[in-house]
C-alpha positions in Angstrom: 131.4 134.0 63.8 134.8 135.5 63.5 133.4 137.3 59.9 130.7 139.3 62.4 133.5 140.1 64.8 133.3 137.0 67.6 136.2 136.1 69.2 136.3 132.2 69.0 139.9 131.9 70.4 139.2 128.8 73.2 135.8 128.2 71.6 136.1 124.1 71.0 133.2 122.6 69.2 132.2 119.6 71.3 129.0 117.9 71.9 126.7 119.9 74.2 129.2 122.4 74.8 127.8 126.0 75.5 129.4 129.3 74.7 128.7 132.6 75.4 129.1 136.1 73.5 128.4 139.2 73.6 124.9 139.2 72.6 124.7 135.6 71.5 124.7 131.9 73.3 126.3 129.0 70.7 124.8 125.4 71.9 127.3 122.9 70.0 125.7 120.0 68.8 126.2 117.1 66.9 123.6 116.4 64.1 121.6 113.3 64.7 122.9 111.6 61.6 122.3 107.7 61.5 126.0 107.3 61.8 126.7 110.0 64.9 123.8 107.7 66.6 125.0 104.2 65.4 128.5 105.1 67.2 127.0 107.2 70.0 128.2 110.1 69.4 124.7 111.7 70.2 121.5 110.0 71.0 118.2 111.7 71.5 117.6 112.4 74.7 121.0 114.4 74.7 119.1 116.0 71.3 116.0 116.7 73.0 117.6 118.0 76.4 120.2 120.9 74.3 116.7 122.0 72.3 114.9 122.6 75.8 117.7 124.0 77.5 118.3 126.5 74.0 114.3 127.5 74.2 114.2 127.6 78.3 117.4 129.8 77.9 115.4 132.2 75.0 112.2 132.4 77.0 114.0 133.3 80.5 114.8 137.1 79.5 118.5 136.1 80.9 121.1 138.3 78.8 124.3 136.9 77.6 
């Protein structure tokens, strides 16, 4: 992000965290290893739920 010009200064990664940009929405997530979802660290509804937000959020027109 910072090589296309992003600020990321305050940007955290964290699980369902959202950020957004100038032209551009980030939707942090962790990967739905067998280990994040053996300690809990995602499961998937929280999987499922980011991906529908992400496409309802795509399909809605909204700008950033």
């Amino acid at each position: 992000m910072k090589e296309r010009g992003y600020k990321t200064s305050g940007v955290n990664f964290g699980n369902n965290a959202v950020y957004d940009f100038d032209n551009l929405r980030l939707y942090c997530l962790f990967h739905p290893s067998p280990r994040n979802v053996n300690t809990g660290r995602i499961n998937r509804d929280e999987f499922v739920n980011t991906l529908k937000d992400a496409k309802e959020y795509s399909s809605s027109g909204k700008k950033y």
